[in-house]
C-alpha positions, 0 to 999 in steps of 0.5 A: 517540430512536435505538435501542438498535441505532443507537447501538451501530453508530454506535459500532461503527467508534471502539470498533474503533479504540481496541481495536486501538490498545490492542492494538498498544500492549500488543502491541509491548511485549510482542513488539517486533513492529509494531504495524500487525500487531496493527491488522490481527488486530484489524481482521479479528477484529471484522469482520462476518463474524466477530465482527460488531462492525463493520458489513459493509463497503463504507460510503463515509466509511470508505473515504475516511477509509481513502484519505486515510489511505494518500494522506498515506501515500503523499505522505510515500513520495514525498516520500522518493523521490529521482529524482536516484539513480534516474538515477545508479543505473539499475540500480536501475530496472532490478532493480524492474522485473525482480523485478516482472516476475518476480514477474508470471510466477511467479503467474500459473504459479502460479495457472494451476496450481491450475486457475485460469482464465486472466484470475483468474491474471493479476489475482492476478499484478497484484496480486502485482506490488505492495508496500503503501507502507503498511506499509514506511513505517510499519515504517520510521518505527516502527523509525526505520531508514536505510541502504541496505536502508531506502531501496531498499525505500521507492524500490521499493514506489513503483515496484511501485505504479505498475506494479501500478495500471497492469497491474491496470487494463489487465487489468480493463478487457481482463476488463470487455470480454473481447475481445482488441479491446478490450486496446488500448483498456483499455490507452490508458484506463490509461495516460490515467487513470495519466498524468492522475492523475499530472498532478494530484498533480504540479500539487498538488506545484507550487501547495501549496508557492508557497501555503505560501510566500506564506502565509510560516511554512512550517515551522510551516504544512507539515504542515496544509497538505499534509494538507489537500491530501491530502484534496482531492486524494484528493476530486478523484480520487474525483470525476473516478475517477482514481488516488489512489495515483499522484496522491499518489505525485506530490504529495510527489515533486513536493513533494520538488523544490520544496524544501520542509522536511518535517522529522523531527517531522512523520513520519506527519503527526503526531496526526492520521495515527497515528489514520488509520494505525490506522483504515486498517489495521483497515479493510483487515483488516475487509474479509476474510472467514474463509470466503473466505480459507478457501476459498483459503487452499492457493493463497494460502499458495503466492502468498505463498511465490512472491511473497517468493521471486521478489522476493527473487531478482529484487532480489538478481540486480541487487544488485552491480551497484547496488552492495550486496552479495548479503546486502542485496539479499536484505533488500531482497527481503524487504521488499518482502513487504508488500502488504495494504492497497494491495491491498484498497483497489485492489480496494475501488475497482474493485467502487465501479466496478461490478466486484465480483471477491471471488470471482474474487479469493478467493486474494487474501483469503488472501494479504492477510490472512497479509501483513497480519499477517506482512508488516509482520514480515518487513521489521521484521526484515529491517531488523534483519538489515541493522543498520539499526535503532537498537540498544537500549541 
């Protein structure tokens, strides 16, 4: 018979689950903030380096149940991206860019001020450049917003995604060699895997709705269907060590144009992806420990406040000219605060590669854990502030 022990660590990750959704239940209604916020504390709260109810880290089925979770994320993400409005309105494009770019210099300045070396600032800088879909999609379903300020920052997050995996892989890569030879090969190695993960999702984009299709009942076989997908497709990725953050994006882009019905009841993949949503957000919290992100806390209160300004300057400086106004180009800005989990789970990833950078990293602790909890609220009101959110009766 199994020990005492072996049952309570087996038990350990579904006891988590179910107090952090207890705690995002009560939490909401008491405080009408998200309830992603309350996984988040929860998560870091019952980790092993505090108070040791989960396991330490790093166990491979969580963080595929974690990916899965953020790819049937991401594949609704890009479902809702519509490429048509980014041709007709490139300052859109062009406002993403300047305020990742912005955001890329003003960390690493920031960083390289704190006597961080020069490779360490440019990582964080990486990582700063990015918005986890996650959070503004889950916020966004949760508040049930629309309008303009809702769907510049979900076409946004999809864009700094993209352009995070990208530069953090290429700086990586150049870190792994640390040859200035070698930055154009880590640079063609990036684009290569960016591209090929990019070319599976759209590929799953095309065969899963003609399967649909052919299987007939598409309507009431949708949401199974692409969530089965997901799951190969993030295997797929694990298998052949590609993006499954840009193959998912693509999916549900490609998806989006094959004029597939994804309707109102099927958001956040139903059941199911409730479940996965609070796994993911109290795995991504778990993986934080109380004395690293002490350790960088001062730098990582400083990236925070950077960040959150230069992307909020950087979307507002384009805002008449793609057509809002100042007001909510800066609530734009505001929105794109999250960026926990997709920063944990790239940097999950790269230490599954080999590459273990905690400690290079360990200001990105910081920042992950004071997102994870005040992210989420910081597009919940900036929604609020944009009047885009039902008004309670």
């Amino acid at each position: 018979m199994p020990d005492l022990l072996t049952i309570l660590t087996d038990l350990s990750w579904p006891v988590a689950i179910c107090i952090a959704w207890i705690a995002g239940e009560i939490g909401q209604r008491l405080t009408s903030l998200p309830r992603i916020s309350f996984y988040g504390v929860t998560g870091f709260a019952l980790a092993a380096p505090q108070i040791g109810v989960l396991p330490p880290s790093g166990a491979g089925p969580i963080l595929f149940l974690a990916d899965v979770a953020f790819g049937l994320i991401l594949f609704e993400l890009g479902y809702r991206i519509n490429l048509r409005w980014l041709r007709t309105n490139p300052w859109l494009g062009a406002a993403s860019l300047a305020e990742a770019l912005a955001t890329f210099v003003a960390i690493y300045l920031v960083a390289s001020a704190f006597d961080t070396s020069s490779m360490t600032a440019l990582m964080l800088a990486s990582l700063g450049m990015s918005t986890s879909p996650a959070t503004v999609v889950r916020v966004i379903n949760e508040s049930r917003s629309s309008g303009q300020v809702t769907e510049r920052v979900l076409h946004l997050s999809a864009l700094n995604c993209v352009m995070a995996v990208f530069t953090f892989n290429v700086i990586v890569g150049f870190w792994i060699f640390k040859s200035s030879a070698d930055i154009g090969d880590a640079t063609l190695s990036s684009l290569v895997a960016l591209l090929l993960s990019g070319a599976i999702g759209a590929a799953f984009g095309v065969a899963v709705p003609a399967l649909l299709r052919a299987l007939g009942n598409l309507s009431e076989d949708a949401t199974v269907g692409f969530a089965l997908a997901v799951i190969l497709l993030v295997s797929v990725c694990y298998a052949a060590q590609l993006s499954p953050v840009v193959s998912t994006l693509a999916f549900g882009l490609t998806a989006r144009h094959r004029r597939v019905a994804f309707g109102q009841a099927q958001r956040n993949f139903g059941p199911l992806g409730e479940l996965l949503t609070v796994l993911l957000f109290v795995f991504a919290a778990s993986t934080l420990d109380w004395r690293t992100v002490a350790d960088g806390i001062t730098l990582a209160l400083a990236l925070v406040l950077v960040r959150v300004l230069t992307k909020t300057a950087g979307v507002t400086a384009f805002s008449h000219l793609s057509g809002i106004s100042w007001r909510k180009g800066a609530l734009t800005g505001i929105g794109l605060a999250p960026v926990s989990v997709f920063v944990i789970l790239l940097l999950e990833h790269t230490r599954l590669r080999g590459v273990n950078l905690a400690e290079e990293l360990r200001a990105m602790a910081g920042v992950t854990l004071l997102l994870e909890v005040f992210g989420p609220i910081l597009i919940q009101r900036a929604l609020v502030w944009a009047k885009e959110t039902p008004v309670k009766s």
